[in-house]
N, C-alpha and C positions, 0 to 999 in steps of 0.2 A: 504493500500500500504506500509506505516510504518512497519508496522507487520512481511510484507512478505519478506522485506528488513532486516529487525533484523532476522528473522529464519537464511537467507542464511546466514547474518556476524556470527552466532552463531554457524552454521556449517563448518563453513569457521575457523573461530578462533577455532574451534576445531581439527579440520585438522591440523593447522597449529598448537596447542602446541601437538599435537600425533605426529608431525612430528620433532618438537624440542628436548620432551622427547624422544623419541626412538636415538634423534641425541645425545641427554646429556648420556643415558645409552648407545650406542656403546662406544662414546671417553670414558669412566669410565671404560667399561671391556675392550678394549682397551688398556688403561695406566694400569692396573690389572694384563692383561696377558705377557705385558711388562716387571711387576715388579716380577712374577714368572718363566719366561725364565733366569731373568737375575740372580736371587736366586738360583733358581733350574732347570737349564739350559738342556735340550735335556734329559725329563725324558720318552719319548717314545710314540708315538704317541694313544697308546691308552689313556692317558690322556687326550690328545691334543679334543681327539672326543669324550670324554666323557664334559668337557669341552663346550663344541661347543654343545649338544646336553641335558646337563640337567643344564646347568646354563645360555646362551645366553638366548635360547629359553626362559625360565620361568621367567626370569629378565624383558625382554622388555614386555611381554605378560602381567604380570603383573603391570607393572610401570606404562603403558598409561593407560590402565582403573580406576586403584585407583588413577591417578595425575587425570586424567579428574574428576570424582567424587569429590575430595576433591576441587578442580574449581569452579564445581557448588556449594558444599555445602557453598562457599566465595561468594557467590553471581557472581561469575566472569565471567557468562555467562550474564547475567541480564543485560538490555538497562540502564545505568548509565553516560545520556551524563552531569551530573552535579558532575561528578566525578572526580577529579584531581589525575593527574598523580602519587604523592607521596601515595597519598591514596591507587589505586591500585598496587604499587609496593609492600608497607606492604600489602596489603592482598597476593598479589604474595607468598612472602615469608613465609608467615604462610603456608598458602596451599601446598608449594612444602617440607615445613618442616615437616608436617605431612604427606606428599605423602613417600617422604622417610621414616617416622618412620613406617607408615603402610606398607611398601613392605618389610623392614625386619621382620616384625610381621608373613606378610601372609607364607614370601618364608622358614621362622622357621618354622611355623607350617606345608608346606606343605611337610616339611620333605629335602628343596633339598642341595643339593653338592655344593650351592653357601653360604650356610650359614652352615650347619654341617660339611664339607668338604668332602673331593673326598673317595669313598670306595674302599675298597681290595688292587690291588699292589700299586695304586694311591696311596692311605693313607700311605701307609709304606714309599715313597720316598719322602713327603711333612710333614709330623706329623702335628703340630700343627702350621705349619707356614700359613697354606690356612687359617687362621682367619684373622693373622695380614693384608695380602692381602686383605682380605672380608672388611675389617675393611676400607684399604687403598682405596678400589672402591665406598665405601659408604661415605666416606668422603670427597671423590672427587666429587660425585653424589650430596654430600647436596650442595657446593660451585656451581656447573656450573648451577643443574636447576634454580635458582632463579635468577642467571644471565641473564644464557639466555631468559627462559621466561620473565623475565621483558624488555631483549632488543626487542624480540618478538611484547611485546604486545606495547614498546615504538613506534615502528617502524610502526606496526599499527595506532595508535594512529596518528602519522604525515599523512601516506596515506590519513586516512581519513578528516584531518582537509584539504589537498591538495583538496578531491573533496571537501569539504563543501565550500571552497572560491569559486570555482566555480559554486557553484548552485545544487551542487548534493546531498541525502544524508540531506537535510534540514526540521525542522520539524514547522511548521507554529503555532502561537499559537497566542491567544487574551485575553488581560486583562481586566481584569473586576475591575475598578478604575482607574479616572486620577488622584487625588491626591497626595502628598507627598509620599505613600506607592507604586502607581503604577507605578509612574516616577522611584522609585529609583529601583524596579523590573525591568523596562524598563532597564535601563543603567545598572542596571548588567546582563542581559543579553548579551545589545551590549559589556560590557569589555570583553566577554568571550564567543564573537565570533567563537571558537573551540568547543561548544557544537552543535553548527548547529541551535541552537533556532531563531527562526527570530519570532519577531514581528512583526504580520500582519497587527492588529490595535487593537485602547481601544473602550471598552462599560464604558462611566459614568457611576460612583458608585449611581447614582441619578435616577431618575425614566424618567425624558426627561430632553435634554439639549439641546443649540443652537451651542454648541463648535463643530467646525469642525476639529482641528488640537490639536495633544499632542508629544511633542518632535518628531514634523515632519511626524507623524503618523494621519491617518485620525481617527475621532472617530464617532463609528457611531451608534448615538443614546445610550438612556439609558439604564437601566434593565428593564424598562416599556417593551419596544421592542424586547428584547433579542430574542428571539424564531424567531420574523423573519428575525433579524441579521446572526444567525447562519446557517437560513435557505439559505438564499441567502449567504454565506460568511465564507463556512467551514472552521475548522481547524485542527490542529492533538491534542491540547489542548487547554484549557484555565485555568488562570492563577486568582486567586478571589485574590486582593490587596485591599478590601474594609477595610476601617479605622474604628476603633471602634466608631466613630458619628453617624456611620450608620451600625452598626452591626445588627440593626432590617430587614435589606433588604437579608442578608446573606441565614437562611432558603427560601426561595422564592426565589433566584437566585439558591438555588442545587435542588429545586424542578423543575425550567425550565430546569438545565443541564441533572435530567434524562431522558427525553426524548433521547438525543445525546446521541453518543455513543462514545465522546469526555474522554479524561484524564483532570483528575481536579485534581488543585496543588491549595491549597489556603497558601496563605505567611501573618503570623498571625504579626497584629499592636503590635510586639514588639520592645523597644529601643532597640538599634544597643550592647547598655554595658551591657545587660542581656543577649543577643544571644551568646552561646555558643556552641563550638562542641559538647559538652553531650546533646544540647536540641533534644526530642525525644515525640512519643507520645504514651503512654500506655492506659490501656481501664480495666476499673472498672463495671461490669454489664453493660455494652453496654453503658457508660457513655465516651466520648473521654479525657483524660488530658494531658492537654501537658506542660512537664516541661522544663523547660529555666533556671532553678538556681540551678543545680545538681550539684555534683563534677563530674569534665571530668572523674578523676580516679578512678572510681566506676564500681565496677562487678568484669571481666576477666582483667579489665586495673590496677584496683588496685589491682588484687593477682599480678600482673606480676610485676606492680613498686614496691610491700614488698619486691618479689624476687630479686629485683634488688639492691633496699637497702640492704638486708640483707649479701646478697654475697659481693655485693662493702663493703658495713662498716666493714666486720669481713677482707676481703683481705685490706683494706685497717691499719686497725690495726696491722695487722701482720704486714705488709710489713715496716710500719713508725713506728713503737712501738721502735726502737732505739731513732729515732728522739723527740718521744715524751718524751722519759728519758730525752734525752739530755736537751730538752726545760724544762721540768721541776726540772734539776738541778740550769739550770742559771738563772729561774724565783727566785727559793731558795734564791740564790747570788745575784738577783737585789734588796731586802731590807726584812722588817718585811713583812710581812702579808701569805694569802694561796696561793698555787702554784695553784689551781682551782678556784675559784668564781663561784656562780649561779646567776643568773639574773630569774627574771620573764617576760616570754615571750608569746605570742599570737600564736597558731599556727591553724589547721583546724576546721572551726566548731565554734571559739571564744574561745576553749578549753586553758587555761592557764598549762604555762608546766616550769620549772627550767631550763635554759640552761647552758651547761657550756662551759669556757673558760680557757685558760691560764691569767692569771693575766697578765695587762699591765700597770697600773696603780699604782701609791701611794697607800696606804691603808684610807680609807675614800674621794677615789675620789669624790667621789657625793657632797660633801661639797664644792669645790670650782666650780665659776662659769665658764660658757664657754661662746663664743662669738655667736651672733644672726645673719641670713640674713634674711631680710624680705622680703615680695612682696605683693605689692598690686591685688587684686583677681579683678575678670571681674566685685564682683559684689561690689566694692569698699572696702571690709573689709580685713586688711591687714592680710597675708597667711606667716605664716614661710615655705621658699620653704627648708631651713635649719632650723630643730629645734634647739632649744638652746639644747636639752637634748641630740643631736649626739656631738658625740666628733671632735672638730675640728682639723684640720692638723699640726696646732702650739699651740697646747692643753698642757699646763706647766703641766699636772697630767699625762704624759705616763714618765714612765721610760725610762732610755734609750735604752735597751733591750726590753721591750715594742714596741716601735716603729718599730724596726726591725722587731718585730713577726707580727705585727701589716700590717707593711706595706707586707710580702708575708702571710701570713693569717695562720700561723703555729698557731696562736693562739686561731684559730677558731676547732683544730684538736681533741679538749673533745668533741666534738659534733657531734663526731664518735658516740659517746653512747648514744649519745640522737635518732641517728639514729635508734639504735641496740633494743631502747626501745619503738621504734614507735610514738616518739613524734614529728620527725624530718624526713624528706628524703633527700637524697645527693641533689635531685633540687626542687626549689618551691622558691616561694617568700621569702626572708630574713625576721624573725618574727621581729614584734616591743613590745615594751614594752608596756601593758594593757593599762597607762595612754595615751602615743600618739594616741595610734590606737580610746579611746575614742574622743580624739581633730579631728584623721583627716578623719573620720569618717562624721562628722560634717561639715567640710570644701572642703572633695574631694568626688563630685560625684563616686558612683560604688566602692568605697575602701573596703567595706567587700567584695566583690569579691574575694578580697586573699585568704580570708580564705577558700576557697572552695578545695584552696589543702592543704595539710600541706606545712607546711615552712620548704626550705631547706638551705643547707651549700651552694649550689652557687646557680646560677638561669638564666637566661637568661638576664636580667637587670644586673647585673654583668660579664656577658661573654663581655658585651657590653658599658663597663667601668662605669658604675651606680654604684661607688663604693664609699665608705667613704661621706663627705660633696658635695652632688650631689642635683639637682634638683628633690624634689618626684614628682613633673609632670611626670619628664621623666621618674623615675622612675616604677611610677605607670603605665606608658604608657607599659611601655616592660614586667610587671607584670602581665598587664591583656592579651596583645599577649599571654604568653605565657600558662595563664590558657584555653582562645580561642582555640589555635593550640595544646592543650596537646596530645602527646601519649609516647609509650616507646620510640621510636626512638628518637623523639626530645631532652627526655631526655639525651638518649644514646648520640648526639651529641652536648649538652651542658658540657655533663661533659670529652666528647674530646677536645670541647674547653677549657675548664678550665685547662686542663693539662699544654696548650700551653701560655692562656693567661688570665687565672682567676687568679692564683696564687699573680702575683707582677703586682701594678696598682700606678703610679702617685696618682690617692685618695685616696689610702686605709690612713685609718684613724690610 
């Protein structure tokens, strides 16, 4: 019934972005045809129908079939009620960005008057201006389909979650484990009540039991019984949250599922600080593996973050390359030493790399001492939440030009070229120094976690004031969010934030 229900929405959502594109390519040559009246105003109507007859036509006819295609190849027809909203807007956007690169491919090579320009008297009264035009529809076209279809598919998305409160549209499922693993499967299902998943009831990961109730759900019987459980008490899945005490019962509960003709989703006994959005499962000779400790930005994610490094570092060098004279004259002028310093720093992988700064310091800072916070840990042993080797805020080794740099982060601005050389990304975790990272390593659960990206010039923890002499709790906390939630965008809008409010911070050190 499931099935027959996703065919229709899958026809239905097709309709309905063939019926958005075709609305996104009228308003385009619409606003086109506007902008060539008003240029080259009453050039004769046989334009007018040539116009109308080998550029409307070929545009739309071609648009909705390569946008649909490029759809499905995003998976964007596919039943994904464990999908969140931001998720499929970026796959939106990839798909209609390709939709449009490939319709100016196809309408190139099929030779037409929307992309070569208009022939014979046509040509002579528009010359070479029908590009800049072509140019102006297609740029208009990239901006509104990813709008609109994402408002599309949002607007969708509400309908549906409308009938699921009411009973409609809902896909019944049963867990197989009441333990710690199947309870918190349980509750994140109920938080995210907008997939339609209901929990019907749990099967004990045991073989019998006397437990009648699991977070208010009946459970009924063990994996002993399963086959007449299901028998009597269908569903549309089940859910395996068996804990690895009892991973021996695993094969012999998928040998009872085949019988059904049930969707089986098993949710592997991992801790919560090794699940990451890169975890995935690959297959070696029919062997299953499943990795949990990848970098996020790996494959097609990591060309696209180089790209985005590499374009930001070099526009950003240009753009500050006064400022950084200028900073590097008054560094000259605040006493002896180099206008650069390297430090040795930790970045992806445990890889040690030279970073560089503007100098903020006396010359032989490292010789004088700096001041200590402590804190005592859960498990009694006292934890620098502040190491001594961070520079504190009334630190007598910055200069007084130092401080200034210090406090809006101009200082941190050589480290453009650390970028430029792949040791560094504009976002990722702030690198520490070999010897901390051996200390907190040691002391804080999940901290080589970091390293799974490279370390960058701001981060997410720093958008978020985690800056200078700050708690590494916290900071650690907004470090690993944001290796968890990595993609380009996120990127893309940390470092919008930092324009606004990374820059100059009460901590900066």
């Amino acid at each position: 019934m499931l099935k027959q229900r996703h065919q229709i929405f899958v026809v239905l959502l097709a309709c309905m972005d063939a019926l958005v594109v075709a609305s996104a390519c009228g308003v385009a040559w619409a606003a086109r045809r506007v902008v060539v009246e008003k240029y080259w105003p009453n050039k004769g109507e046989s334009w007018s129908t040539q116009w109308e007859s080998y550029v409307k036509g070929p545009f739309v006819l071609f648009a909705i079939p390569i946008t649909l295609a490029c759809f499905w190849l995003f998976n964007l027809y596919r039943p994904r009620r464990d999908q969140s909203l931001l998720s499929e807007t970026a796959q939106i956007i990839k798909a209609a960005a390709m939709s449009v690169a490939l319709l100016v491919l196809t309408l190139w090579l099929a030779g037409n008057d929307f992309v070569d320009g208009p022939k014979g008297a046509a040509a002579g009264q528009l010359g070479g201006h029908v590009f800049e035009a072509a140019r102006f529809q297609f740029g208009l076209l990239l901006l509104l389909m990813p709008v609109a279809l994402s408002v599309e598919r949002a607007g969708f998305r509400l309908a549906l979650r409308q009938l699921r409160r009411r009973g409609w549209n809902q896909r019944h499922v049963a867990i197989v484990g009441t333990g710690r693993l199947g309870q918190i499967a349980c509750r994140t299902l109920e938080r995210n009540s907008w997939t339609g998943i209901n929990v019907a009831y749990f099967v004990s990961h045991h073989e019998h039991t006397s437990r009648e109730l699991c977070l208010g759900r009946p459970v009924r019987g063990g994996v002993g019984a399963m086959t007449e459980t299901l028998e009597d008490y269908p569903v549309d899945a089940v859910y395996l949250a068996i804990p690895t005490s009892r991973a021996s019962a695993v094969p012999g509960v998928l040998r009872t599922l085949e019988r059904f003709p049930f969707d089986v989703k098993i949710i592997p006994d991992v801790p919560p600080r090794y699940a990451t959005q890169a975890m995935s499962v690959s297959e070696l000779d029919g062997m299953p593996i499943l990795s949990c400790r990848e970098s996020p930005a790996a494959g097609l994610g990591g060309v696209s973050k180089r790209v985005l490094d590499v374009v930001g570092a070099m526009a950003a060098i240009v753009v500050l390359s006064p400022v950084m004279l200028l900073v590097a004259g008054l560094v000259r002028l605040s006493g002896p030493g180099p206008v650069v310093f390297k430090q040795r720093r930790v970045s992806l992988g445990g890889q040690q790399f030279d970073i560089y700064k503007f100098r903020s310091m006396v010359t032989l800072a490292d010789e004088v001492q700096a001041t200590t916070q402590d804190r005592e840990g859960r498990d009694g042993r006292i934890r620098r939440e502040v190491p001594s080797e961070w520079t504190q805020r009334d630190d007598g080794r910055i200069t007084p030009i130092g401080r200034f740099l210090r406090r809006t982060s101009l200082d941190e601005l050589p480290q453009l070229f650390n970028v430029l050389r792949g040791e560094m990304s504009l976002v990722g975790p702030r690198p520490e120094r070999p010897e901390l990272i051996a200390r907190f390593r040691e002391d804080w659960r999940g901290y080589m976690l970091r390293t799974h990206v490279k370390a960058g010039m701001t981060g997410w923890a720093q958008v978020n004031g985690m800056r200078g002499p700050t708690s590494l709790r916290k900071r650690l906390q907004y470090d690993l969010f944001y290796i968890r939630h990595w993609s380009i965008w996120f990127d893309v809008r940390i470092l919008w934030l930092t324009l606004f409010r990374g820059f100059v911070h009460e901590n900066a050190r």
